[in-house]
CHARMM internal coordinates of N, CA and C (Angstrom, degrees):
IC EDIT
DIST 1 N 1 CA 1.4462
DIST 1 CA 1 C 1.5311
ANGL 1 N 1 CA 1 C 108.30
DIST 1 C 2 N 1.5893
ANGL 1 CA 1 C 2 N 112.88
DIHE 1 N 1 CA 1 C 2 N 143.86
DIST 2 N 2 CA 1.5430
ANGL 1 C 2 N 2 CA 102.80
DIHE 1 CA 1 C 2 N 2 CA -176.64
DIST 2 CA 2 C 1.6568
ANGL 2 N 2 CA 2 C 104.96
DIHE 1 C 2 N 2 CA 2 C -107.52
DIST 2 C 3 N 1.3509
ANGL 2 CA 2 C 3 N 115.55
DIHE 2 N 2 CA 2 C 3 N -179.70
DIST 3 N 3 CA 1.4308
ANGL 2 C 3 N 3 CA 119.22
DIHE 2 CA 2 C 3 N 3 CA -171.37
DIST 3 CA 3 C 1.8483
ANGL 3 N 3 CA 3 C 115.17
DIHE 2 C 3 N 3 CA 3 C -42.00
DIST 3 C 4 N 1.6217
ANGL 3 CA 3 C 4 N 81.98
DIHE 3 N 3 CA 3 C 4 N -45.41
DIST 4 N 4 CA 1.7232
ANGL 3 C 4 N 4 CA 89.99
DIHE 3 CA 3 C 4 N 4 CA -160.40
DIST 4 CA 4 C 1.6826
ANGL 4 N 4 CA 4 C 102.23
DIHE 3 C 4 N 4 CA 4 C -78.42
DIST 4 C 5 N 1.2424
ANGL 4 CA 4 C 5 N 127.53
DIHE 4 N 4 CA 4 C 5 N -20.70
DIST 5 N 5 CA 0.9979
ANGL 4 C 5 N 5 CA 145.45
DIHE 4 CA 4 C 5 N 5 CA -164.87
DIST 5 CA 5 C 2.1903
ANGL 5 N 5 CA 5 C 98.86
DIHE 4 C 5 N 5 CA 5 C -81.03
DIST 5 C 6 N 1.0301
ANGL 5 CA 5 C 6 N 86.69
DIHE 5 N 5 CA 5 C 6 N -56.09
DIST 6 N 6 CA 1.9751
ANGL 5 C 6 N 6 CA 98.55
DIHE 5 CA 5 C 6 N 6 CA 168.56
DIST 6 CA 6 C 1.1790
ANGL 6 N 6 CA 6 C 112.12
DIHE 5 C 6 N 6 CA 6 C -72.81
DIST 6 C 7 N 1.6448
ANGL 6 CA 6 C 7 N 132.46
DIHE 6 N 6 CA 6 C 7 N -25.47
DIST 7 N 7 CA 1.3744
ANGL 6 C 7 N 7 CA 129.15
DIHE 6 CA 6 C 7 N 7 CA 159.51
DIST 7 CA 7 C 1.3355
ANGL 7 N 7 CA 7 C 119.16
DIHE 6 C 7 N 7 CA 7 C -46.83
DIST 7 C 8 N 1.8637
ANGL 7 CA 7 C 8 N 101.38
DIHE 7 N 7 CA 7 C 8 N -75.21
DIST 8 N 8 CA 1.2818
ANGL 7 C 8 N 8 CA 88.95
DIHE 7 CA 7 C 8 N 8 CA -179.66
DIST 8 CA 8 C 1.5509
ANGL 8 N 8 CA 8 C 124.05
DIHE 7 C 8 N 8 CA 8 C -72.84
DIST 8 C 9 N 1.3207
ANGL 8 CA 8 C 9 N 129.86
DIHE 8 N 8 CA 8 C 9 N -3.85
DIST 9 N 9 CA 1.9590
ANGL 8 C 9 N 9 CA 125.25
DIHE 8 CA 8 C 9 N 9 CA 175.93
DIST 9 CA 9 C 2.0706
ANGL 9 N 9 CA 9 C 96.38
DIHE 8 C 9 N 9 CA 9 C -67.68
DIST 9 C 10 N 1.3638
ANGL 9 CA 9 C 10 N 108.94
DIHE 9 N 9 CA 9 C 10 N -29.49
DIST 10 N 10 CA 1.2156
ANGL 9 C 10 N 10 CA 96.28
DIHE 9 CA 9 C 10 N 10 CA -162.82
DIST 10 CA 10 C 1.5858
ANGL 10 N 10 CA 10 C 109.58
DIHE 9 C 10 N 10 CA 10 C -99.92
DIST 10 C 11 N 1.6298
ANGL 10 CA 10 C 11 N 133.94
DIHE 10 N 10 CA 10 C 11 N -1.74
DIST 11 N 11 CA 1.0824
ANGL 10 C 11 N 11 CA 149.53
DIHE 10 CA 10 C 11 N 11 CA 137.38
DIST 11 CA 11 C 1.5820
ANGL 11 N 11 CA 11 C 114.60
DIHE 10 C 11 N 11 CA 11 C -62.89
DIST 11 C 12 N 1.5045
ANGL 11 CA 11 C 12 N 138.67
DIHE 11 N 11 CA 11 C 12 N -48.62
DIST 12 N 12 CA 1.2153
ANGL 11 C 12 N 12 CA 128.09
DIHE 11 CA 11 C 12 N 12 CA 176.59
DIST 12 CA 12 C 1.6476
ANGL 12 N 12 CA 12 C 104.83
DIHE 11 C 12 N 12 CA 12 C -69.07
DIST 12 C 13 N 1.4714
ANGL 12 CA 12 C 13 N 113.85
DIHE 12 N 12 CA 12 C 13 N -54.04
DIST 13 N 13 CA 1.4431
ANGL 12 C 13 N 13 CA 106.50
DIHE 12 CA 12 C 13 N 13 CA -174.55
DIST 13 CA 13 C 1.5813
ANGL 13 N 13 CA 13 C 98.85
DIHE 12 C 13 N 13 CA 13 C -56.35
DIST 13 C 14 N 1.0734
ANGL 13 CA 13 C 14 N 148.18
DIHE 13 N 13 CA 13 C 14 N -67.38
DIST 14 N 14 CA 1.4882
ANGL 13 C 14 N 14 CA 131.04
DIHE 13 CA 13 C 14 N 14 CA 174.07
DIST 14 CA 14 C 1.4701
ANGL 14 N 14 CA 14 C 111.71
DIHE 13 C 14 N 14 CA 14 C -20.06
DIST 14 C 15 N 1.2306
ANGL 14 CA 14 C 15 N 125.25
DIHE 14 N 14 CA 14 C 15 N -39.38
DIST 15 N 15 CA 1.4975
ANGL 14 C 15 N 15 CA 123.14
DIHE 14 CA 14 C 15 N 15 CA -150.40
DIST 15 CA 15 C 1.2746
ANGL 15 N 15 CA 15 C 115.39
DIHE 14 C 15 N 15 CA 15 C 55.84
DIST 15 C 16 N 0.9763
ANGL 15 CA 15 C 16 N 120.74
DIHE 15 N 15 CA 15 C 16 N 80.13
DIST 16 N 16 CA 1.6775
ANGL 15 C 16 N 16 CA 143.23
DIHE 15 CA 15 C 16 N 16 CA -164.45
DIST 16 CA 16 C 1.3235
ANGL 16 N 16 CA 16 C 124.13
DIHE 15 C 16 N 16 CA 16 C -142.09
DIST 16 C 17 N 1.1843
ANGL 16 CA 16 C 17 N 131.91
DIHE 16 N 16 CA 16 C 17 N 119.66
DIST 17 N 17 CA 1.5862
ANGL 16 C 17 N 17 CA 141.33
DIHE 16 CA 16 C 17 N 17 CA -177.94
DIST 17 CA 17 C 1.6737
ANGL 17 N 17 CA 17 C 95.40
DIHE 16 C 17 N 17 CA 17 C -60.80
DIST 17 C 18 N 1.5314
ANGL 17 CA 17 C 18 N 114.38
DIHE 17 N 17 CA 17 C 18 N 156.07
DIST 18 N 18 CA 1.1527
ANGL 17 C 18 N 18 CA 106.36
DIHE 17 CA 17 C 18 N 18 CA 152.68
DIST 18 CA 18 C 1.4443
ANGL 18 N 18 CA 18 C 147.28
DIHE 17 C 18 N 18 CA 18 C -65.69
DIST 18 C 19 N 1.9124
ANGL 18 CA 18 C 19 N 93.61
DIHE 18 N 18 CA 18 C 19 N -22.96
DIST 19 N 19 CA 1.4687
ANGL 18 C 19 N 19 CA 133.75
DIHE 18 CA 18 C 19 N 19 CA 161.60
DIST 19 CA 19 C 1.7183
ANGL 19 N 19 CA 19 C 110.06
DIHE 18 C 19 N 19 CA 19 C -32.99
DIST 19 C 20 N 1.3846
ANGL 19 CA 19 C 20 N 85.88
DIHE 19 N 19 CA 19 C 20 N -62.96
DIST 20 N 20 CA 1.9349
ANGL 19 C 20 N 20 CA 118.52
DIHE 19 CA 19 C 20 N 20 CA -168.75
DIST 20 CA 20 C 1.7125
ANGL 20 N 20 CA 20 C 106.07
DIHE 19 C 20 N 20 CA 20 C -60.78
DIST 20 C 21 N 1.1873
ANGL 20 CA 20 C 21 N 106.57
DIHE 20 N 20 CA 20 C 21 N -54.97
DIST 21 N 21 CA 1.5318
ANGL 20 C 21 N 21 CA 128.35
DIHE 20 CA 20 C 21 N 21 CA 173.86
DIST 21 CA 21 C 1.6730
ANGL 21 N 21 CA 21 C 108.37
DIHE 20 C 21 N 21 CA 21 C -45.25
DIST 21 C 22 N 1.6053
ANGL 21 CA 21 C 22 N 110.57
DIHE 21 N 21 CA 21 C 22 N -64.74
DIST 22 N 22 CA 1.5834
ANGL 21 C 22 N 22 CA 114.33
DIHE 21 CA 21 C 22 N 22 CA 173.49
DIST 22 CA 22 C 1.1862
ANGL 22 N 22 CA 22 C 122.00
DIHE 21 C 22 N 22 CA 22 C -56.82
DIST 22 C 23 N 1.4364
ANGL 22 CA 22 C 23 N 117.91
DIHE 22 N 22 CA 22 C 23 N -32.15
DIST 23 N 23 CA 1.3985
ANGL 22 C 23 N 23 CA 125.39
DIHE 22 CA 22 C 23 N 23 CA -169.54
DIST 23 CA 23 C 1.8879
ANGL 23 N 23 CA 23 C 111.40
DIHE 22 C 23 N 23 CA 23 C -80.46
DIST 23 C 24 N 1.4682
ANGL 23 CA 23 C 24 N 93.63
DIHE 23 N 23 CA 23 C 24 N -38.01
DIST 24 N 24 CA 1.5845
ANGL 23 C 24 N 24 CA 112.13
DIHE 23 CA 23 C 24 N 24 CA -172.16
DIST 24 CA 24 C 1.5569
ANGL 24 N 24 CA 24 C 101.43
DIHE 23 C 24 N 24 CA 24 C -47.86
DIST 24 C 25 N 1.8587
ANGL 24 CA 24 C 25 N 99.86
DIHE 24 N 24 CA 24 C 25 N -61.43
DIST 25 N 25 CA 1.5345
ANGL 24 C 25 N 25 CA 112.69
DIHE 24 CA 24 C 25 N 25 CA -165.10
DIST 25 CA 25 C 1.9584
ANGL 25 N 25 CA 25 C 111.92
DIHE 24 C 25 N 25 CA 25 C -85.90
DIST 25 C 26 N 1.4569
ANGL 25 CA 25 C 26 N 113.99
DIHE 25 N 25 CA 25 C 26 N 18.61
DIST 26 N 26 CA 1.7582
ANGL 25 C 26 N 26 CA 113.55
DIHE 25 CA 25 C 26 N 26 CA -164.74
DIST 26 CA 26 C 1.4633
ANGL 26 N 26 CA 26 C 97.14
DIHE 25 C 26 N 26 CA 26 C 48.62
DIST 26 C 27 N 1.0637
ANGL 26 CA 26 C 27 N 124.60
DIHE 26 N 26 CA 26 C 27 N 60.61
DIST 27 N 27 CA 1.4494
ANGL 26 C 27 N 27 CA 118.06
DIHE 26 CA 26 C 27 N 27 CA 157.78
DIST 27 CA 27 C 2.1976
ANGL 27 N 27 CA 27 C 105.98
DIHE 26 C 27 N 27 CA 27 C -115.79
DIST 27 C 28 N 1.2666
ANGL 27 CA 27 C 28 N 112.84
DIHE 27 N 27 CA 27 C 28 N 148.24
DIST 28 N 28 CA 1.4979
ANGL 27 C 28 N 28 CA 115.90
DIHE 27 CA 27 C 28 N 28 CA 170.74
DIST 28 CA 28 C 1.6822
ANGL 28 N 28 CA 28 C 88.21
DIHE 27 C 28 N 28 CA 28 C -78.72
DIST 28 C 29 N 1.8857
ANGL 28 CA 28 C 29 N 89.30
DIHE 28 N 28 CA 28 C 29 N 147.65
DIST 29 N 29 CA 1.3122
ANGL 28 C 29 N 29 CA 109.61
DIHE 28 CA 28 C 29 N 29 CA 163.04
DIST 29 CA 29 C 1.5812
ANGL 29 N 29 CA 29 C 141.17
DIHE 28 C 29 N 29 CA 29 C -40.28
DIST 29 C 30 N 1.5539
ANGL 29 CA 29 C 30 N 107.09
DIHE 29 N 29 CA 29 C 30 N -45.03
DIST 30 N 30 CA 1.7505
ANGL 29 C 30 N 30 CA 133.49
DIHE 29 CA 29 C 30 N 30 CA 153.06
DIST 30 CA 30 C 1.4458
ANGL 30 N 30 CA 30 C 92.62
DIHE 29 C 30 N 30 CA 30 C -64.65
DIST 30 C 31 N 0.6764
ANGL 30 CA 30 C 31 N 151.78
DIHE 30 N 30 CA 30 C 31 N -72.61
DIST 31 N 31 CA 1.0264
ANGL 30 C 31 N 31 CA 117.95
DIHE 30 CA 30 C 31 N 31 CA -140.81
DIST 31 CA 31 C 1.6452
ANGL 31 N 31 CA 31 C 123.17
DIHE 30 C 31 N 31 CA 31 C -90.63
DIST 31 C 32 N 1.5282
ANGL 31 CA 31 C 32 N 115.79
DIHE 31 N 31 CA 31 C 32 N -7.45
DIST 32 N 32 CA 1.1781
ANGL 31 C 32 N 32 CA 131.10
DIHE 31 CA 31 C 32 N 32 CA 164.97
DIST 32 CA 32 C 1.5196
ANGL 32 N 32 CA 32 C 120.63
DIHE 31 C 32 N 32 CA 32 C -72.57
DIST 32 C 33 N 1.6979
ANGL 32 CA 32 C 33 N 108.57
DIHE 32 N 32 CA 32 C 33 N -36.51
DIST 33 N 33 CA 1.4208
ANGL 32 C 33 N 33 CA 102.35
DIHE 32 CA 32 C 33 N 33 CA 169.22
DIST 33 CA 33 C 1.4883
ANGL 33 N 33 CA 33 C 109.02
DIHE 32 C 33 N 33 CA 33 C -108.16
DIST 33 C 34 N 1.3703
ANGL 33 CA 33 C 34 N 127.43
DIHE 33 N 33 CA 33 C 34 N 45.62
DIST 34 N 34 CA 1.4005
ANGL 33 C 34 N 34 CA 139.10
DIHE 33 CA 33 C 34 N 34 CA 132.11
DIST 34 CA 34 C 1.6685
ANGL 34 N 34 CA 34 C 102.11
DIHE 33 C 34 N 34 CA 34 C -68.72
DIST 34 C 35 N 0.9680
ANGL 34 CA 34 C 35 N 99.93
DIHE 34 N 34 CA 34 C 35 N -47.92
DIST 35 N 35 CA 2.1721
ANGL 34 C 35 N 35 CA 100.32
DIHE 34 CA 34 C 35 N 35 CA -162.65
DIST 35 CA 35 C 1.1887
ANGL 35 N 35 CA 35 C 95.32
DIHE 34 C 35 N 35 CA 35 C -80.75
DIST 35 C 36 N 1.4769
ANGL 35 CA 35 C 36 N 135.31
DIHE 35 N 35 CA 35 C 36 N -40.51
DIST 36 N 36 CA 1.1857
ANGL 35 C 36 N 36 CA 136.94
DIHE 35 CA 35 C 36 N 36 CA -162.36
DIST 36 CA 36 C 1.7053
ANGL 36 N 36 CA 36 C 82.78
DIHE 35 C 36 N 36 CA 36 C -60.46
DIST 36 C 37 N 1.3891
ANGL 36 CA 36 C 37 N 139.69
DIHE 36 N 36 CA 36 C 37 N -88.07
DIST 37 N 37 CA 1.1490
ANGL 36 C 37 N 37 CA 165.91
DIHE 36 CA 36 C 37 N 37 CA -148.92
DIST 37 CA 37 C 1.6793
ANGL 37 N 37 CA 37 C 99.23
DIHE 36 C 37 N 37 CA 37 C -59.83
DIST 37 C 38 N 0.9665
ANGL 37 CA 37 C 38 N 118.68
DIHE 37 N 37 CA 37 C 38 N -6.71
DIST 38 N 38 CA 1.1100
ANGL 37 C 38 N 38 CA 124.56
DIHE 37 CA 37 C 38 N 38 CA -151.33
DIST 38 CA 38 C 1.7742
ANGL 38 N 38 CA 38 C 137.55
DIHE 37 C 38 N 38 CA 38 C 16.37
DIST 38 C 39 N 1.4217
ANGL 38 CA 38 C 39 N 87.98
DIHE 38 N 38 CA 38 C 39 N 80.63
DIST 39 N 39 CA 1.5527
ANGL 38 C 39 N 39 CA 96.82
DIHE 38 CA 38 C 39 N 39 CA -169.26
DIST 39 CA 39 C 1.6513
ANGL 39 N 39 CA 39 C 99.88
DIHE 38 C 39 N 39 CA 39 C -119.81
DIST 39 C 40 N 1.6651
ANGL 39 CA 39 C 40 N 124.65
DIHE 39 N 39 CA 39 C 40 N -3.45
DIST 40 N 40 CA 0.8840
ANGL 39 C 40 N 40 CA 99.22
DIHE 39 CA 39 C 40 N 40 CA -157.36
DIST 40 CA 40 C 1.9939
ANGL 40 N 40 CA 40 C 79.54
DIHE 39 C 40 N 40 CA 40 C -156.63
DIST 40 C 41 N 1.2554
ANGL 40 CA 40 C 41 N 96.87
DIHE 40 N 40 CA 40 C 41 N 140.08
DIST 41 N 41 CA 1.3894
ANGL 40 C 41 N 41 CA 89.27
DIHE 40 CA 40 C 41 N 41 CA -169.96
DIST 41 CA 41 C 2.0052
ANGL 41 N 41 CA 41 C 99.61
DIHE 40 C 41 N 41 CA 41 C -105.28
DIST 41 C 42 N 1.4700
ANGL 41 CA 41 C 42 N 99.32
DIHE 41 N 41 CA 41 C 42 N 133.18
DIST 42 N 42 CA 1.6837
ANGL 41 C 42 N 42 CA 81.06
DIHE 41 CA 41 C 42 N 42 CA 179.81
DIST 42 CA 42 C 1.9262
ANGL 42 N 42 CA 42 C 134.00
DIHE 41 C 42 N 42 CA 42 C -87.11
DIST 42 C 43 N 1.0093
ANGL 42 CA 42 C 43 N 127.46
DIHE 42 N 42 CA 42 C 43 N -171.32
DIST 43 N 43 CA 1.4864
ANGL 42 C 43 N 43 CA 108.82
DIHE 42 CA 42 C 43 N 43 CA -154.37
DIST 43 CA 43 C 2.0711
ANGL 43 N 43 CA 43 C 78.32
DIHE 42 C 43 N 43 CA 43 C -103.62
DIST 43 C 44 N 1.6444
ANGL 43 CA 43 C 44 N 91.73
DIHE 43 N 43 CA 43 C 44 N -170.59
DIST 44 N 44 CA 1.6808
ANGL 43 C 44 N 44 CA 88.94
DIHE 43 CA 43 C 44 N 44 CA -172.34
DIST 44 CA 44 C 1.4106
ANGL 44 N 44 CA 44 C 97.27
DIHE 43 C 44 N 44 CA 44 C -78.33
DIST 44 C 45 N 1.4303
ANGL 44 CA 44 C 45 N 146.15
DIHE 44 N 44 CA 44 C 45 N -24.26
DIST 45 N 45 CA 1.4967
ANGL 44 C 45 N 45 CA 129.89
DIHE 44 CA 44 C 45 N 45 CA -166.08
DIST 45 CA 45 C 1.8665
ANGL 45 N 45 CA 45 C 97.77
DIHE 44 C 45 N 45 CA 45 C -64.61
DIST 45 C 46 N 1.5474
ANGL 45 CA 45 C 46 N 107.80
DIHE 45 N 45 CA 45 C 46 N -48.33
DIST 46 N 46 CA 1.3991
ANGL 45 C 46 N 46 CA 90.43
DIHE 45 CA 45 C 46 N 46 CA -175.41
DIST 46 CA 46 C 1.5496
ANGL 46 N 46 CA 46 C 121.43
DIHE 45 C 46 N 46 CA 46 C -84.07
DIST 46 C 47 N 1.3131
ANGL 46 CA 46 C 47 N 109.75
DIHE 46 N 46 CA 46 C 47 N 14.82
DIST 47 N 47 CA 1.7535
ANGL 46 C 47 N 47 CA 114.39
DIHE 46 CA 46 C 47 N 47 CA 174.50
DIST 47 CA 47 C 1.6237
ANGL 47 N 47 CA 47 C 92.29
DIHE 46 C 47 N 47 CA 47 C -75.09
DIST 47 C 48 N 1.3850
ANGL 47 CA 47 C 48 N 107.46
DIHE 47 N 47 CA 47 C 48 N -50.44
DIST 48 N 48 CA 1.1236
ANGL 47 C 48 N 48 CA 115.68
DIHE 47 CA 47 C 48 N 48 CA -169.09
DIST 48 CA 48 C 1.2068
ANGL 48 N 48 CA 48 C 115.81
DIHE 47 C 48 N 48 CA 48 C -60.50
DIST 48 C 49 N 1.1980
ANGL 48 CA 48 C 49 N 133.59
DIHE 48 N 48 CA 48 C 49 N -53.73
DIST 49 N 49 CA 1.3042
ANGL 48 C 49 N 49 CA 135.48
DIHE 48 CA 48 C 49 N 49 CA 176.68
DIST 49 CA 49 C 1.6788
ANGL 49 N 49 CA 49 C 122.68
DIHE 48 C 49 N 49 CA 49 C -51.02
DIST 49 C 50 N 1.5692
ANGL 49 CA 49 C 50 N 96.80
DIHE 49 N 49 CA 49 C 50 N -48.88
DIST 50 N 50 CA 1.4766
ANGL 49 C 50 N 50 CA 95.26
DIHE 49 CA 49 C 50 N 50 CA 144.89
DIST 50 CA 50 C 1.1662
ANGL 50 N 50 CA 50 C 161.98
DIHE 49 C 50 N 50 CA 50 C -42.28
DIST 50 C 51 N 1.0965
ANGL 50 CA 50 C 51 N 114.78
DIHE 50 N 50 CA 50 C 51 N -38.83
DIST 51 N 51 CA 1.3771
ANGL 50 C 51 N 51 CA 139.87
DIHE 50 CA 50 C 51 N 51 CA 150.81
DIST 51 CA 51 C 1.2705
ANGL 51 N 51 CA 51 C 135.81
DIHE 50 C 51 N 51 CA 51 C -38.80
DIST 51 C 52 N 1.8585
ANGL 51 CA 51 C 52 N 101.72
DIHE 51 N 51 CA 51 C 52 N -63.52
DIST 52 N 52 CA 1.0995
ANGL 51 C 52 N 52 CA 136.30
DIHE 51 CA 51 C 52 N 52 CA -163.69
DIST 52 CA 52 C 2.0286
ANGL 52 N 52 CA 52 C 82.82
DIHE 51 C 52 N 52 CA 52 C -81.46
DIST 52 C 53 N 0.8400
ANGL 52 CA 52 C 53 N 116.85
DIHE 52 N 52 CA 52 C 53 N -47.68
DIST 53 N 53 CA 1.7626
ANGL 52 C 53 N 53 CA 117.12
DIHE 52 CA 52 C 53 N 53 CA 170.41
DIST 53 CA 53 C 1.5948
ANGL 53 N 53 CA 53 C 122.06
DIHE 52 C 53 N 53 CA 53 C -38.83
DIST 53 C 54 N 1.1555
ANGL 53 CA 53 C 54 N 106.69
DIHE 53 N 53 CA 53 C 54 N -52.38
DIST 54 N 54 CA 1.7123
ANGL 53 C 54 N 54 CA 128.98
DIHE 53 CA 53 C 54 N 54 CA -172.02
DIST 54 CA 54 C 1.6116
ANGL 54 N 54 CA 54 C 95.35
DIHE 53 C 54 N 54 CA 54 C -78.36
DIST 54 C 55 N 1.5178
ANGL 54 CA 54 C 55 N 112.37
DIHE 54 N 54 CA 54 C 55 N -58.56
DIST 55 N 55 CA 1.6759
ANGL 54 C 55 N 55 CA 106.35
DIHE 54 CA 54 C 55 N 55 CA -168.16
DIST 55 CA 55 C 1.3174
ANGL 55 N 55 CA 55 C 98.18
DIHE 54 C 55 N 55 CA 55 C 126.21
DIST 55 C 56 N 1.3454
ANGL 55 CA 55 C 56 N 135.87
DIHE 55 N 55 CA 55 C 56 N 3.47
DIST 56 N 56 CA 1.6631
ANGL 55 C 56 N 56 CA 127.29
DIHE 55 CA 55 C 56 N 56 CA -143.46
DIST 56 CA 56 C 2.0699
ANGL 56 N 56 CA 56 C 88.14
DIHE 55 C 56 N 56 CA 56 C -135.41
DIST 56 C 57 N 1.4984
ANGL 56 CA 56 C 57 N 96.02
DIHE 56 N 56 CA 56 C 57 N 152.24
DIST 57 N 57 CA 1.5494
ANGL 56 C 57 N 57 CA 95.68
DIHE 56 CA 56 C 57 N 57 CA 145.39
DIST 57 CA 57 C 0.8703
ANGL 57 N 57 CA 57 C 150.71
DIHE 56 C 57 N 57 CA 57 C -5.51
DIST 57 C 58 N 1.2571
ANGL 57 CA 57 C 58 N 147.58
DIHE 57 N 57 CA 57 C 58 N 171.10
DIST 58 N 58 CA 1.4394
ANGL 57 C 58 N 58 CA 135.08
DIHE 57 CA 57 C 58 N 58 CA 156.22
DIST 58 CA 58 C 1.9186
ANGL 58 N 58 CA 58 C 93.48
DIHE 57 C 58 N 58 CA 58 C -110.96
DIST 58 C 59 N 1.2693
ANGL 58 CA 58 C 59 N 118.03
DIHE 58 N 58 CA 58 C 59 N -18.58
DIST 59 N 59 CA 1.5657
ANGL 58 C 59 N 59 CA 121.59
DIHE 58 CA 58 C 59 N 59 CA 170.61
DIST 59 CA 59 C 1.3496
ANGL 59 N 59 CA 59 C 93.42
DIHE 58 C 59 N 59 CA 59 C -65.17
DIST 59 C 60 N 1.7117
ANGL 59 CA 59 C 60 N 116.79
DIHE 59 N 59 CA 59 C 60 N -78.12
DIST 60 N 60 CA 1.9521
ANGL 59 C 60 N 60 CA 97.00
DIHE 59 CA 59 C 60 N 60 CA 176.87
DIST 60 CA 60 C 0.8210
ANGL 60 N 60 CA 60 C 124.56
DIHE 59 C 60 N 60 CA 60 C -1.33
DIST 60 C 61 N 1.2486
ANGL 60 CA 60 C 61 N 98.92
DIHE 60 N 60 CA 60 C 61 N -89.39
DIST 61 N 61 CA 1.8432
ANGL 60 C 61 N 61 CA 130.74
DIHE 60 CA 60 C 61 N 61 CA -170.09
DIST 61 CA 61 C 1.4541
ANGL 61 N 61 CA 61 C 104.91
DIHE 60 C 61 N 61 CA 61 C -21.80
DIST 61 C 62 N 1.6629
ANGL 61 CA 61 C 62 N 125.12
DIHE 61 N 61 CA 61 C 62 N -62.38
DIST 62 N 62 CA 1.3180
ANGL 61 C 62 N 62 CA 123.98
DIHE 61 CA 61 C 62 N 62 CA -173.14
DIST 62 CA 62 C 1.4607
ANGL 62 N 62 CA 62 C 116.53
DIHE 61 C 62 N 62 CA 62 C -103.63
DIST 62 C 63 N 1.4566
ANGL 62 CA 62 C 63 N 96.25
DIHE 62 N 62 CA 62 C 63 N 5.24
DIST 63 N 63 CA 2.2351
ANGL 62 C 63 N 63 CA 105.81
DIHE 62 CA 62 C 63 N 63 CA 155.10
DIST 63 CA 63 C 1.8754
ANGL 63 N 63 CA 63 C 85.58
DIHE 62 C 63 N 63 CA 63 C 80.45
DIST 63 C 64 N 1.0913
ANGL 63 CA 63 C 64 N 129.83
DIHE 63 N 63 CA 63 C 64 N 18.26
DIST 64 N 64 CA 1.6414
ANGL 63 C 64 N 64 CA 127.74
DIHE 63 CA 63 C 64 N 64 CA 135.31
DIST 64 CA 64 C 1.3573
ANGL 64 N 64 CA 64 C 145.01
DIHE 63 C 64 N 64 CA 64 C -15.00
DIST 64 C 65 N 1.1143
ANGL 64 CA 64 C 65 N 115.57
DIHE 64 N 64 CA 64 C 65 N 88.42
DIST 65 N 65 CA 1.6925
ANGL 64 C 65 N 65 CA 106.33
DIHE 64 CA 64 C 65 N 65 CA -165.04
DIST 65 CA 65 C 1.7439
ANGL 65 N 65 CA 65 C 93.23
DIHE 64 C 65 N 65 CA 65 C -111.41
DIST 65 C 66 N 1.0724
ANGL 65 CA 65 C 66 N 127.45
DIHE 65 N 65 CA 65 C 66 N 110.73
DIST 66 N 66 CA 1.4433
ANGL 65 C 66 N 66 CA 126.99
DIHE 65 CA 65 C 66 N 66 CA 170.44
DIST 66 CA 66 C 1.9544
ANGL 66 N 66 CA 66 C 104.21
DIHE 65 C 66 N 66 CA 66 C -70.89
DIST 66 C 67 N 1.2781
ANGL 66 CA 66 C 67 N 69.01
DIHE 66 N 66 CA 66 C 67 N 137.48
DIST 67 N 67 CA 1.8705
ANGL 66 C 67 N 67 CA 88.06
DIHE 66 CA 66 C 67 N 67 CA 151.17
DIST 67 CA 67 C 1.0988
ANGL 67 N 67 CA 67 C 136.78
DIHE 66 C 67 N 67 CA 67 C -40.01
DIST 67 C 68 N 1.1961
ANGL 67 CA 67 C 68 N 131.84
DIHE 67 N 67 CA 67 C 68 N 130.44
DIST 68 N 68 CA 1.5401
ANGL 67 C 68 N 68 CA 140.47
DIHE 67 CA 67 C 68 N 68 CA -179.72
DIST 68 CA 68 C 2.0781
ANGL 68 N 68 CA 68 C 93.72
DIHE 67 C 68 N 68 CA 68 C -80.61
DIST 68 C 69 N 1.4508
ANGL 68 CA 68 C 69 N 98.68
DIHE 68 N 68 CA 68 C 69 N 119.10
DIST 69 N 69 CA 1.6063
ANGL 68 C 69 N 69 CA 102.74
DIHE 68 CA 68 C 69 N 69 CA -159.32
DIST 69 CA 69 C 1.7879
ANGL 69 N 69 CA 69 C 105.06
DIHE 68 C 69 N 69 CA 69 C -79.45
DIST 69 C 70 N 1.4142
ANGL 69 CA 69 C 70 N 107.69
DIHE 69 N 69 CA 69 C 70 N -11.35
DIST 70 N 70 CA 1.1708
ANGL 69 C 70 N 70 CA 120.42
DIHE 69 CA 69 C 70 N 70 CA 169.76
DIST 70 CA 70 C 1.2805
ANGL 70 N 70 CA 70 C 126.34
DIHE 69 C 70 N 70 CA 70 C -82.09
DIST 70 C 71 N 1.5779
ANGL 70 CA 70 C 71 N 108.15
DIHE 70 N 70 CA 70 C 71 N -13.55
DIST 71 N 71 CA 1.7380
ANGL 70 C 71 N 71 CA 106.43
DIHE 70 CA 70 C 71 N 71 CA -174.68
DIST 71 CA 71 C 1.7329
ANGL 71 N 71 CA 71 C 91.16
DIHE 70 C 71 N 71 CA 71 C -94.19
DIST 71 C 72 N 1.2381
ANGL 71 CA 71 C 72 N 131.73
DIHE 71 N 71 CA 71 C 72 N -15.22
DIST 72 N 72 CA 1.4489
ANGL 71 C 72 N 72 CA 119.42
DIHE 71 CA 71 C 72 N 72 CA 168.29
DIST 72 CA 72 C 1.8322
ANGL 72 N 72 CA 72 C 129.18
DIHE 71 C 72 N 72 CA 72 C -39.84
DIST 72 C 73 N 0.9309
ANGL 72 CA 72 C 73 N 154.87
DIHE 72 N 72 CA 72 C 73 N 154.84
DIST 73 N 73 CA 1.1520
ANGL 72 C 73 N 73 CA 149.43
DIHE 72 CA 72 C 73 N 73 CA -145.03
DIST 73 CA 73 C 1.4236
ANGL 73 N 73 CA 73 C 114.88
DIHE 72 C 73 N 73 CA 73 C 165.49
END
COOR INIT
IC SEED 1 N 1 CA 1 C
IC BUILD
């Protein structure tokens, strides 16, 4: 799943306007359904804000699975 794709599953499963969504995280309306749509990738303050909105990661947020730091070599 890609960012914009986990945006909007985790805005509809909320049952959430996009309105509601921008407002929740201080994000403008354009510019929330740029990412939603994925046309526009956002910088880290609004990953963050996002995040910190939902309850989740900022790895969540963009479906992130880090590395096992031991399988490096």
């Amino acid at each position: 799943m890609t960012f914009h794709e986990n945006l909007l599953r985790l805005r509809t499963t909320a049952h959430l306007t996009q309105q509601q969504t921008a407002d929740g995280a201080g994000l403008s309306l354009r510019g929330y359904q740029n990412y939603e749509r994925g046309l526009r990738e956002p910088n880290l303050s609004a990953l963050v804000a996002l995040a910190d909105f939902y309850g989740i990661s900022v790895d969540e947020l963009i479906c992130h699975t880090p590395k096992d730091p031991s399988s490096r070599t």
